[in-house]
C-alpha angles and dihedrals in degrees: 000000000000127000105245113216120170111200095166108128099027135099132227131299091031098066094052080053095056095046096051094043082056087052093051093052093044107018084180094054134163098198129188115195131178126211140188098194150053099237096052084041089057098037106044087048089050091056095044097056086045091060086048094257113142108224125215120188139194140152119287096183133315107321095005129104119192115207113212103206117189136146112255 
């Protein structure tokens, strides 16, 4: 099961944070974020590829993006 994180509202760094502090709790993942803006989308995507995650994206309702992060 994903991890669930829920960055909407904040403003970068703190949903990068989120999301590594996740990774150093469950290096495997999955992990499912959501995000209301283009710079946490950017930049959570960024450090996840970085820590050799693949990203998938899609629209979780208006305004919101949901990140699907899992290992290939």
């Amino acid at each position: 099961m994903a991890t669930f994180i829920d960055t909407r509202g904040l403003s970068c760094p703190q949903p990068v944070l989120l999301f590594l502090n996740a990774v150093r709790e469950n290096a495997a993942g999955p992990f499912s974020v959501l995000v209301d803006n283009d710079a946490s989308l950017e930049n959570i995507s960024r450090a996840a590829r970085n820590q050799g995650f693949a990203v998938q994206t899609g629209e979780e309702s208006p305004g919101v993006t949901r990140l699907e992060i899992s290992r290939p």
